[in-house]
C-alpha distance (Angstrom), angle and dihedral (degrees) to the residues before:
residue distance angle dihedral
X1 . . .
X2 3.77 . .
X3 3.76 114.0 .
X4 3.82 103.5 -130.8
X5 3.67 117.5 -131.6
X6 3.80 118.2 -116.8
X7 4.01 122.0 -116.8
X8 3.12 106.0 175.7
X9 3.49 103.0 104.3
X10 3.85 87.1 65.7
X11 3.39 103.9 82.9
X12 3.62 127.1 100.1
X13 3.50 118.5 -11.2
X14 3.61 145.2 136.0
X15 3.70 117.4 -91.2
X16 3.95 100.4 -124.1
X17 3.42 87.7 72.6
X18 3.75 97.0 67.0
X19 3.70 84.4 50.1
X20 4.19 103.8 -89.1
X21 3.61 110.1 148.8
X22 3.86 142.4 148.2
X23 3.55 106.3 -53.3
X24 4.04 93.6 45.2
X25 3.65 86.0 48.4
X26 3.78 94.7 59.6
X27 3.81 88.2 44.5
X28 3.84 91.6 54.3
X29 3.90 83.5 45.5
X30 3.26 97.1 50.6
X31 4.11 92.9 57.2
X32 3.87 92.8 28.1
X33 4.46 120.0 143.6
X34 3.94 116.6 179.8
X35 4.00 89.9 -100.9
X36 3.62 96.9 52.1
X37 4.18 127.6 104.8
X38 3.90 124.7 -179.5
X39 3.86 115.6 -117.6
X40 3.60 139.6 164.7
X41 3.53 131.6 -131.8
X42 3.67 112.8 -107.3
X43 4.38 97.4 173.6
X44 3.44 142.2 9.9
X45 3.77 133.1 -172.9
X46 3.55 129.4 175.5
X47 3.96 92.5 -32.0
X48 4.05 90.1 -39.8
X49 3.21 105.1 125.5
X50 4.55 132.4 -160.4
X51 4.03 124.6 -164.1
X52 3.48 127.0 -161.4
X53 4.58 104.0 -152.7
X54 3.44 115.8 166.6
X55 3.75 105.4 -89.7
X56 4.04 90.8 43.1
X57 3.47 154.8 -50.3
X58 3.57 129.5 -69.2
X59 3.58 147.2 176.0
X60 3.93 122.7 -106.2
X61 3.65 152.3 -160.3
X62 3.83 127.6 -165.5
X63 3.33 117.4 -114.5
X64 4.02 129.0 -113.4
X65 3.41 96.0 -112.9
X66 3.68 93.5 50.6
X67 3.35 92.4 47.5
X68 3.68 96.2 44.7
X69 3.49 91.3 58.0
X70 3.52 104.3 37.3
X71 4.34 108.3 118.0
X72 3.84 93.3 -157.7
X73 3.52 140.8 1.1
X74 3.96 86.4 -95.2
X75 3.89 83.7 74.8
X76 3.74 86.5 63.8
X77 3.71 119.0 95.4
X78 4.04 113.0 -94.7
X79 3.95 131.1 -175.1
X80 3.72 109.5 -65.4
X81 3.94 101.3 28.5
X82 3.14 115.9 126.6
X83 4.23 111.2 -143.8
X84 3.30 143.5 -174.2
X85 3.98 115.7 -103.6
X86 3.71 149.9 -168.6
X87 3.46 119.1 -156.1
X88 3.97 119.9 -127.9
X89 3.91 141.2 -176.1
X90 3.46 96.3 16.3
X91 3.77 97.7 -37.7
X92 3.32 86.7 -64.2
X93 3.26 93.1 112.0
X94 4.10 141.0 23.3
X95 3.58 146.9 -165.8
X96 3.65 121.7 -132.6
X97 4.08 106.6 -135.7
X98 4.19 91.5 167.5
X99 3.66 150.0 20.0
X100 3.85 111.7 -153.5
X101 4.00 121.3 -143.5
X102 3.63 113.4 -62.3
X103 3.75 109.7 -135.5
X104 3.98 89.8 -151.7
X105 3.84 133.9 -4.3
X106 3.86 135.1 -167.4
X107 3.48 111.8 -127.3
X108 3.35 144.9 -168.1
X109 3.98 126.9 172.5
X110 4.12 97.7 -107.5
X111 3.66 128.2 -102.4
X112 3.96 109.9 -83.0
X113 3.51 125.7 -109.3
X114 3.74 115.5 -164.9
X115 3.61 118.4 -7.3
X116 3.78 126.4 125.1
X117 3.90 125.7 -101.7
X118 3.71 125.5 -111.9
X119 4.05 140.7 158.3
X120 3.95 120.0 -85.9
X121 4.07 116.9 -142.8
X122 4.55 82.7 -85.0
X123 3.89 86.5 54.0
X124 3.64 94.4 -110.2
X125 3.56 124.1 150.7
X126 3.88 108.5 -108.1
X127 4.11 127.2 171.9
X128 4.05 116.1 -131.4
X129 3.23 124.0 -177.8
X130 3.79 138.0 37.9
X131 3.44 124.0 62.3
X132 4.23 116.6 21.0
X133 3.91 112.6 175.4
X134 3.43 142.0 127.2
X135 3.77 123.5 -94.5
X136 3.86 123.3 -160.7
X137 3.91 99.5 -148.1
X138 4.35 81.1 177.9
X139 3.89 137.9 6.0
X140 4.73 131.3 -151.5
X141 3.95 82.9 11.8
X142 3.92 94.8 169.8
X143 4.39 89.8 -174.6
X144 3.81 126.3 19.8
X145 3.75 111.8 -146.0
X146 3.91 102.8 -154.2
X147 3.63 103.6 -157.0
X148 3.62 122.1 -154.5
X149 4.38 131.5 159.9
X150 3.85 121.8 -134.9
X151 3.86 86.0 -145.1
X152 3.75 112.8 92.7
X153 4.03 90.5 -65.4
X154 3.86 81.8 84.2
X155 3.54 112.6 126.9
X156 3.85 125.5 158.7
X157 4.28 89.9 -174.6
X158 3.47 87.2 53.8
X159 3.85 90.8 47.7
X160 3.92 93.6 55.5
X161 3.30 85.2 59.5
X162 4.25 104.8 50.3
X163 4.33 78.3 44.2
X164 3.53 100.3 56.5
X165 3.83 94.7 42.9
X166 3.85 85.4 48.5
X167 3.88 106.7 54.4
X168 4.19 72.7 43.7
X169 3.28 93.7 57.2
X170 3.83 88.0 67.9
X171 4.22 89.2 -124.1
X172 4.07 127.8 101.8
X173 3.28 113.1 -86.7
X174 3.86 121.5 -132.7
X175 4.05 127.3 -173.6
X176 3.83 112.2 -144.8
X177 4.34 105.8 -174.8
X178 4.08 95.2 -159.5
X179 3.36 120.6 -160.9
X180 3.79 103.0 35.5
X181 3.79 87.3 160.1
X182 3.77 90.4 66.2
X183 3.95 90.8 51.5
X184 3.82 118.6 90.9
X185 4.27 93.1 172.6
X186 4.46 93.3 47.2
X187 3.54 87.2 145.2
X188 3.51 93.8 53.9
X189 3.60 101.2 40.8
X190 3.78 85.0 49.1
X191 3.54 100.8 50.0
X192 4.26 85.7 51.3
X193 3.99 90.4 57.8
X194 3.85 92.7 49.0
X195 3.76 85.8 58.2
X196 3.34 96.1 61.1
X197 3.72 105.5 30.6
X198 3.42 108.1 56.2
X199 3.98 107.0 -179.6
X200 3.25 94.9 13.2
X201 3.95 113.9 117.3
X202 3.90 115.0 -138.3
X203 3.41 137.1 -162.9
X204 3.77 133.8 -163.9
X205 3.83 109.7 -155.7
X206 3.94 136.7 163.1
X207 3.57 104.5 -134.8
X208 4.23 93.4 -177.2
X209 4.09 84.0 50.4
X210 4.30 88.5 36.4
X211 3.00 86.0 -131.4
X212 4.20 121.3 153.1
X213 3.63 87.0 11.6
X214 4.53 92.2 106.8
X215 4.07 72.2 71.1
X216 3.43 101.0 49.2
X217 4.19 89.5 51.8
X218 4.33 85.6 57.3
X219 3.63 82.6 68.3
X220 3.76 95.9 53.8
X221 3.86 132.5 74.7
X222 3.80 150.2 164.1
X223 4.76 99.4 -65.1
X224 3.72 90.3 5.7
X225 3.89 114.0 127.0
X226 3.69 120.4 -151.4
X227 3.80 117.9 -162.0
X228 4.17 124.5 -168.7
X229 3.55 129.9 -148.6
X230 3.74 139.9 -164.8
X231 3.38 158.1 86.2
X232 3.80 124.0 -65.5
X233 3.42 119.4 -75.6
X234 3.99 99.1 26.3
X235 4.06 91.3 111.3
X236 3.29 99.4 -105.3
X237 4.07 100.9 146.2
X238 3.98 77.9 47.7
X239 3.40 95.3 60.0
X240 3.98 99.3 47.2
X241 4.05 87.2 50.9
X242 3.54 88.1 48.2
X243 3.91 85.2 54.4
X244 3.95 96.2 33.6
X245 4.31 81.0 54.8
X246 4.35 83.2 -132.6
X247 3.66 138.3 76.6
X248 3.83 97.2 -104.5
X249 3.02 96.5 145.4
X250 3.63 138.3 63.6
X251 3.89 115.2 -122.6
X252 3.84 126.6 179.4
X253 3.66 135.0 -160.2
X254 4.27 117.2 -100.9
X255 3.89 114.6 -128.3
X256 3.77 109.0 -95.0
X257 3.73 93.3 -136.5
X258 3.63 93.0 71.5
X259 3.66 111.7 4.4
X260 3.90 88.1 -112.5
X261 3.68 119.3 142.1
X262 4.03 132.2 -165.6
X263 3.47 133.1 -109.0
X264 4.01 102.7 -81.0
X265 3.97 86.6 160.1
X266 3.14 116.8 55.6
X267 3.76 113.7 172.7
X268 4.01 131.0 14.2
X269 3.64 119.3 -83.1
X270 3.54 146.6 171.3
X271 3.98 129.3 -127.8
X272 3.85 139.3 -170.0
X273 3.62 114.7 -133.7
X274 3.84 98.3 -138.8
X275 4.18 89.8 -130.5
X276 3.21 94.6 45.5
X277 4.17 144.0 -63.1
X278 3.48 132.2 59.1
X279 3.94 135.1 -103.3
X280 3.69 129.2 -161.2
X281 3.95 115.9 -148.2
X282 3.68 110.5 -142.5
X283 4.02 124.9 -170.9
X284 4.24 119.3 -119.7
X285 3.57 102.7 -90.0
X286 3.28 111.9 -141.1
X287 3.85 101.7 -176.0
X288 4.24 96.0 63.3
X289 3.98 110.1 179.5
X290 3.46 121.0 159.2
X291 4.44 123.4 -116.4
X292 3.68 97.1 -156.8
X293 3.44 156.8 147.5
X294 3.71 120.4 -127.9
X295 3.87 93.2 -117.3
X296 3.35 92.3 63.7
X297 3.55 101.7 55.2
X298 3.99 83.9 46.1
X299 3.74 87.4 50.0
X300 4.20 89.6 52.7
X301 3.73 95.0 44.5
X302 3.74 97.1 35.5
X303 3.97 94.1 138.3
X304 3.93 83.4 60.2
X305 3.81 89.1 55.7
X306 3.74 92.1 50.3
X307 3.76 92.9 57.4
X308 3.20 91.4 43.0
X309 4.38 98.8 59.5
X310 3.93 84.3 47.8
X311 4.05 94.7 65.8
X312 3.76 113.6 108.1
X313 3.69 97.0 -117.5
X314 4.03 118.9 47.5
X315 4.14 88.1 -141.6
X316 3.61 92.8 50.9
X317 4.03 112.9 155.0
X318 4.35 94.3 -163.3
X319 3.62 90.0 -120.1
X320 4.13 121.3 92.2
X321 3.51 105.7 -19.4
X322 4.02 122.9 116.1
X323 3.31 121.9 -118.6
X324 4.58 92.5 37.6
X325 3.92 110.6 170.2
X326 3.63 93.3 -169.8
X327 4.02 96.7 42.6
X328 3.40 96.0 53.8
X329 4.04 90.8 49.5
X330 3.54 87.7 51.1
X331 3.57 93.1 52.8
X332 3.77 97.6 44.6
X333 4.18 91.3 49.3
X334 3.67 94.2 -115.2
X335 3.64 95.4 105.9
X336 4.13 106.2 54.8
X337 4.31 103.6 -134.8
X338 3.97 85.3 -146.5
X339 3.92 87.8 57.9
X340 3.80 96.6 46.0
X341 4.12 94.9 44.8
X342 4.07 84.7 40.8
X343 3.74 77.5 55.5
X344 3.59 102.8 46.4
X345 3.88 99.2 47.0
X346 4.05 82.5 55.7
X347 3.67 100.5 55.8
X348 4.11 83.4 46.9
X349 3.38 87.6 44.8
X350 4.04 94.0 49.7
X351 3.71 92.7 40.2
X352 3.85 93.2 49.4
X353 4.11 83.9 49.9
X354 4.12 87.8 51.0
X355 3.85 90.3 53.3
X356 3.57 102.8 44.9
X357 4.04 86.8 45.2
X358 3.61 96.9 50.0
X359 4.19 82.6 45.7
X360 3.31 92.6 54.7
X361 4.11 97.9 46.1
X362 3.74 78.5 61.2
X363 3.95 87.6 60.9
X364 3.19 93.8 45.2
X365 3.63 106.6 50.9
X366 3.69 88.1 40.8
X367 3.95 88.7 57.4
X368 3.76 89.8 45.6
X369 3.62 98.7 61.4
X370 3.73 86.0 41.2
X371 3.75 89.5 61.4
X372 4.10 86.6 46.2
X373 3.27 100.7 53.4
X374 3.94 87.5 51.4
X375 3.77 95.1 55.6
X376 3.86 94.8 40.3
X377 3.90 83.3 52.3
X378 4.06 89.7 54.4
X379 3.46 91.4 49.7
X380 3.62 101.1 38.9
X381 3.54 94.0 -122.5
């Protein structure tokens, strides 16, 4: 049987504590009618959407306009935003007329529909085309808890990835290394993140045993919003009822054959920490693209970039020419050949995303001149 979520803690309540403060207020101000009341978006599922105001929680829709003149499906509200409402049916109900500034967002470029399969440069099967657009898995995330097990989940390519999209997000990000009493090498393993996460702080907890979690709380605090992120199977509902002090949430066991859990979370949602804060509950994503900007993946892989300006010739491909930086630190170990190919099917990655972008802007604007040539044609302009 499915272990049913408790809402009763969203009630009444004043908005500060779900994180509202002066600079959302001036946003709200600044689009503000007589009927409309700030909320925050507490769940969403599949387009369903809940908000937390300060006299309760409803359900909401989006409204026409918004949706008519939403660009992308980033436009759309996501877990975390706070919007502008009107209250329906007997409050019961709302529709969601704006979503104010978001002062960061996870992101991840969104799942692709359509689009044709082909090989990357590691012969692995990859789908381009179709759909490119920017999907806001989380919204105001102050800290990022990147969630990763030392059992056989451990994956420092994978990693790279959750990092870069992280100090993207335009939250801290924190490393939490779960299941530490699964791990017989900690040291190791721990000495491997370091190298690639420079300023990054990290963590190695037990969240079955509870313990690390006293320095999980230091992170958390009356309107701060905590979001996790990981695969399946990395303890992440653990964690949160570890921080929520109950079993709120339902947690399953991963297959032992290859460290791989199910689902247990199944939609986004946002919880109260009963001391204080706020913690949004993300599914494992199994689909993890990056939405970036070249810089950033420059920024992550910096020590690449360094070996890179000391090759002999500024055009340098890393293949046969004298004088390679980055072959001869492959060939004397102190470059890792998973790092550099994790960081070459990034930069394709990112300068794929560029090109479709910068494709689509062309739609766009097209389609927007369309629609004003339409309305200055009604009107005679």
């Amino acid at each position: 049987m499915k272990k049913i979520r408790k809402r009763e803690r969203f009630k009444l309540m004043e908005l500060n504590i779900l994180g509202w403060n002066r600079i959302f207020e001036e946003s709200f101000n600044n689009i503000k009618k007589d009927d409309y009341i700030p909320g925050r978006v507490i769940r969403e599922e599949k387009g369903r959407y809940i908000v937390q105001h300060e006299t309760g929680e409803c359900a909401a829709t989006v409204s026409g306009k918004l949706r008519y003149n939403a660009m992308s499906i980033s436009d759309f509200p996501a877990v975390g935003d706070w919007v502008a409402i009107k209250l329906i049916n007997n409050d019961d109900e709302s529709i969601i007329y704006n979503v104010l500034p978001r002062k960061s967002s996870f992101s991840r470029k969104a799942p692709v529909s359509g689009g044709r399969k082909v090989k990357d440069v590691l012969g692995r099967k990859i789908t381009i085309g179709g759909s490119t657009e920017e999907q806001i898995v989380a919204a105001n995330i102050d800290v990022v808890f990147i969630v990763m097990a030392l059992d056989d989940n451990f994956n420092l390519r994978r990693l790279e990835r959750y990092i870069l999209m992280a100090w993207n997000s335009g939250a801290t990000p924190v490393i939490v290394l779960n299941k530490m009493d699964m791990c017989d090498n900690l040291s190791e393993k721990l000495e491997q993140v370091h190298e690639i996460a420079a300023g990054v702080e990290i963590h190695c907890i037990s969240a079955l045993n509870k313990e690390g979690i006293k320095e999980l709380k230091e992170y958390i605090g009356d309107g701060i919003t905590i979001g996790l992120f990981g695969s399946s199977g990395v303890g992440k509902s653990t964690i949160i009822n570890c921080l929520l002090e109950e079993e709120q949430l339902l947690t399953g066991a991963v297959r032992e054959s290859d460290s791989k859990g199910r689902h247990t979370t199944t939609w986004r949602e946002l919880l109260l920490i009963p001391t204080g804060g706020i913690v949004i509950d993300t599914p494992g994503m199994r689909e993890l693209q990056v939405w970036s900007e070249r810089e950033a993946v420059d920024e992550l892989f910096n020590d690449i970039i360094d070996l890179e300006s000391q090759c002999k010739f500024n055009n340098c491909s890393h293949n046969t020419e004298p004088g390679c930086a980055i072959r001869t630190a492959l060939e004397d170990g102190t470059l890792d050949p998973e790092r550099y190919d994790n960081y070459k099917i990034m930069q394709l990655e990112v300068g794929y995303l560029e090109g479709r972008i910068n494709e689509r802007n062309v739609a766009y604007s097209g389609k927007e001149k369309l629609k004003l040539k339409i309305l200055k044609q009604r009107k005679n302009l």
